[in-house]
N, C-alpha and C positions, 0 to 999 in steps of 0.2 A: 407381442414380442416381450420375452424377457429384460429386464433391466440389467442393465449393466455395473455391475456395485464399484466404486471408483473408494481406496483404501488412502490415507492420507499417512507424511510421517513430515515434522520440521523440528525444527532447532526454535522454535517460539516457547517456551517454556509455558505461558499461558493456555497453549492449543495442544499440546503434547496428547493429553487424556479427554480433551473435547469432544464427547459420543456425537455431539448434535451440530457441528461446525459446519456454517453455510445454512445449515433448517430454515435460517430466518430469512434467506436471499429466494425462496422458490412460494410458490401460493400451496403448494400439495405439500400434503406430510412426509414428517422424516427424509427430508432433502430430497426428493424425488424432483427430478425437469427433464422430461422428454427420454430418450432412451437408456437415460443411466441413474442412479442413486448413490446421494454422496452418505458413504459409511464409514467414517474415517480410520473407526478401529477393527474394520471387520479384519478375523484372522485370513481371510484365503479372497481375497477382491482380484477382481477381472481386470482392475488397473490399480497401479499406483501414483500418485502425487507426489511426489519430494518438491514441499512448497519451503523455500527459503529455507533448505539442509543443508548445515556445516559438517562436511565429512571432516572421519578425526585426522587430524595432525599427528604428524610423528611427535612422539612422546618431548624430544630435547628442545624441538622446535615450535613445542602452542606456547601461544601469548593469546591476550584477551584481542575478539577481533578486531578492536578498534583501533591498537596498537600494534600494529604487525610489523614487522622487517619490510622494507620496499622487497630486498633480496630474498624473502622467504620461501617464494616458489622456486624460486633458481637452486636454493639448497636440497630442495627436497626432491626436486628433478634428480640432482646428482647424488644423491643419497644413496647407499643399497640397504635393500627393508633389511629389521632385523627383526626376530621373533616377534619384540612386544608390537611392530608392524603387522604382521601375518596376522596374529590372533585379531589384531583390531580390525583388519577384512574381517574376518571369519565372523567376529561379534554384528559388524554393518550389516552385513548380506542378512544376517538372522532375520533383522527389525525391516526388511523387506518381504516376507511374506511368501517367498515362492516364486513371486512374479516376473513372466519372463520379459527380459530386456524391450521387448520392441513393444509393451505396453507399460511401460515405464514413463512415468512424464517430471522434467526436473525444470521447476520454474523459479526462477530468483526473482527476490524480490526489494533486496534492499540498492540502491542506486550507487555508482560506480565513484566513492568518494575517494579523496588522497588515502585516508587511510585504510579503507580496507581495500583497496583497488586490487592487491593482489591475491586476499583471501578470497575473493569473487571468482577471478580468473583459477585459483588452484581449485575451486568448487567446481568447475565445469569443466574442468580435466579430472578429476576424479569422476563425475557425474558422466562420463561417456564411456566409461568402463562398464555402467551399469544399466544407462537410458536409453531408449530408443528417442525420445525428442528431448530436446534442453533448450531453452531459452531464459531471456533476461531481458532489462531495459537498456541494454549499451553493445556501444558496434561490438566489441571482443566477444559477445555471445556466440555461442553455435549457429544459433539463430535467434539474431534481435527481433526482438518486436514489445510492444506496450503489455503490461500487467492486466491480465485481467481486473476485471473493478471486486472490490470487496467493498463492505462499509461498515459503518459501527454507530449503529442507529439500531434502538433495541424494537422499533417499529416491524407490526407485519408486512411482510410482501404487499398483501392485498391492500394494506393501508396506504402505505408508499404509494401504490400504483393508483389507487382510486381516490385518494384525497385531493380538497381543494387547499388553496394556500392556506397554512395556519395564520389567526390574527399575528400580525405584526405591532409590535408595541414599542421595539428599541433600535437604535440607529445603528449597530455595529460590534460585533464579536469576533474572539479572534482565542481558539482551544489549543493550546499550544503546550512544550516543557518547558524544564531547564537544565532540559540533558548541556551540555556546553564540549562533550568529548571529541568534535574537531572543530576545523577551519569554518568552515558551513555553520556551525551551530552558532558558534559564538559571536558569527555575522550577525545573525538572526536575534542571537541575545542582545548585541550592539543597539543592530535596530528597534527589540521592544523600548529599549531604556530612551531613547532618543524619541519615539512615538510618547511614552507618559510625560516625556519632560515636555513634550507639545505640548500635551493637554486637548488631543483631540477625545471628544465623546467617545469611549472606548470600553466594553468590558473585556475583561482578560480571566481565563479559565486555565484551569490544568496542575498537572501534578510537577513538584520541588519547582516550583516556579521562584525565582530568586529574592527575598525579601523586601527588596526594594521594588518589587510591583503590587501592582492593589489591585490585587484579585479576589476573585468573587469565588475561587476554590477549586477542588478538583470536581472531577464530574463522574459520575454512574453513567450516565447517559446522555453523550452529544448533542441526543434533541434536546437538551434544555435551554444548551448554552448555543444555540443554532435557531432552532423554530421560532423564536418571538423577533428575530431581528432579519431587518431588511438585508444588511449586507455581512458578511464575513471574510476575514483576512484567510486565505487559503496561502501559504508559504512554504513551499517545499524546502526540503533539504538542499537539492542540487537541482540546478535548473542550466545543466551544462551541455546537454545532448536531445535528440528529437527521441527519444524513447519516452523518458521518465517522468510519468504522470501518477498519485498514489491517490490514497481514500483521504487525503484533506479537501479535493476538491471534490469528488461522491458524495463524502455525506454533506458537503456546503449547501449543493445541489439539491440534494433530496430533502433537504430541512426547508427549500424554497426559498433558501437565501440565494442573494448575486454575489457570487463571489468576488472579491478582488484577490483576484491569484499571480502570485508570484514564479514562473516553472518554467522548464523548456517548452517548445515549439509542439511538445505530445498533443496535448491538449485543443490546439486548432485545428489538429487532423482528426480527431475523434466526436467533438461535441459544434454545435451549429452555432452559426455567428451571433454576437450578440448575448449569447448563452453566460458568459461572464466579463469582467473586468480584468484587464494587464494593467498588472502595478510595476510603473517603471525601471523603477528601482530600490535597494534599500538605503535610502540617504534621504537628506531637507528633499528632493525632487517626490520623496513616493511618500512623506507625509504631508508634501501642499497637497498632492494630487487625492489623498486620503480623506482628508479636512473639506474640500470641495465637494467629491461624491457623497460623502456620506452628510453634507449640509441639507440633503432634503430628500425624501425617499422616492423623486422623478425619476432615477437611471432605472431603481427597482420597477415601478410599474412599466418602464419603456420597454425591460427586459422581461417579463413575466411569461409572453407566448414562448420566446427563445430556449425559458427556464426548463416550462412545462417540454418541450420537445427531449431538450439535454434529458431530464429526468426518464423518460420511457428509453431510450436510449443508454441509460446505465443501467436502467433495470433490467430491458431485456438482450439488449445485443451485446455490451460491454461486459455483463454481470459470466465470475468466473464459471458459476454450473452450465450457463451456455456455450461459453468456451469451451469448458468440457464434451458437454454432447454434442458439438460438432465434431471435435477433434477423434471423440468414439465412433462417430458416424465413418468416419473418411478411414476408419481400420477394421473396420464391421461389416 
């Protein structure tokens, strides 16, 4: 049976010109799993992805997305296009390929914060003009449902899948930013600052991380600041609905750390009990509870079968290429 080549296009600047994106999620070459191959730039693909695409904005009305109008869908609703509208269809549809609507797939992927709450919602009324499926991590979706798993572990499949735990040597990591651009973040920043002012055993990794932390840097590669330590802070952005689950808890996972994860209710329905730690909150309650777990590495080995399960489970039933070839399957 022919493969079905699956074309990609997002708003990630990082991923835009990505030939090889996913390669490393599949054990066969050049993204191949099961009846389809992910070719992100091929020109003429059997399907397309629009994974986390910001369709354009009327010219008067872009702002950067973190900063939007509440009211900005409502203008653009009541708007009537003008030229420099029409042209910017006309340029969209281009960077689609051909592809006709009902193998079109538009998956969001960033979680339904105050601030961009309505840049999400105008994505997915743009995105039905052109998709035959849409989904997201929040009820307003077309159709909700959890994010396929991605990760960012520069590890092979094969190795992921067939490794024993890596030596464990340190008590606790936590890869994080210092983005601070909403409500959410700068919780998040609150709580790192109040975590070093503990003085629990902690290393702290990641990029413009705010100077007042004692970090140990940014990272190339997750597994560094993940595989030697028993436990990691997993801390989402938004932990405010049963959808949104993201790759801070995947690669925790696959590094064979136990997470202590911070998120909504996603993550209970997807991965088996035991599999990681709920950190209660972010306040004095969820760095007593931090300082304890990580006093001695017994939660790790009590969780280690739980871990190994989670792990085959985001590699092959959660992992997005699987997603995909079923989803090809059911229109094939």
């Amino acid at each position: 049976m022919n493969k079905k080549t699956i074309g990609m296009v997002t708003s990630y600047r990082a991923l835009e010109k990505r030939g090889d994106w996913l390669w490393q999620q599949t054990p066969r070459h050049q993204g191949i799993w099961g009846n389809i191959q992910m070719q992100a730039l091929a020109e003429k693909p059997d399907f397309l992805l629009l994974y986390q695409f910001d369709f354009p904005q009327p010219t008067q009305h872009k702002r950067k997305c973190w900063l939007l109008d509440n009211g900005l869908v409502d203008k653009i609703r009541n708007k009537q296009p003008q030229q420099s509208e029409i042209n910017s269809e006309i340029n969209i549809e281009s960077r689609f390929r051909g592809t006709a609507k009902e193998r079109m797939i538009f998956l969001l992927r960033e979680p339904p914060l105050d601030e961009i709450v309505e840049l999400n919602k105008y994505n997915y009324q743009q995105a039905e003009k052109y998709c035959g499926y849409i989904s997201g991590p929040d009820d307003f979706a077309p159709t909700p449902d959890y994010m396929p798993a991605i990760w960012y572990h520069s590890n092979s499949f094969r190795e992921l899948n067939e490794m024993p735990p890596p030596e464990k040597t340190h008590s606790c990591s936590w890869i994080t930013s210092g983005i601070n651009r909403t409500a959410n973040h700068r919780q998040r920043l609150q709580f790192m600052q109040s975590l070093q002012e503990s003085q629990v055993p902690l290393n702290y990794f990641g990029r413009d991380l705010p100077t007042w932390v004692k970090t140990s840097g940014e990272l190339g590669n997750k597994w560094h600041g993940m595989a030697p330590y028993y436990y990691n802070l997993a801390i989402e952005n938004y932990a405010d609905n049963d959808w949104y689950v993201s790759e801070k808890l995947w690669d925790s996972l696959l590094a064979w750390c136990l997470p202590i994860y911070y998120g909504g209710s996603a993550a209970d329905k997807l991965l088996p009990p035991g599999s990681f730690l709920r950190l209660p909150s972010l306040d004095e309650k969820g760095i007593a509870y931090i300082k304890e777990v990580t006093s001695t590495p017994d939660a790790w080995y009590e969780a280690k079968e739980a871990i190994a399960e989670a792990r085959q489970i985001i590699l092959h039933k959660l992992n997005l290429l699987n997603w995909l070839s079923e989803y090809v399957t059911k229109l094939t």
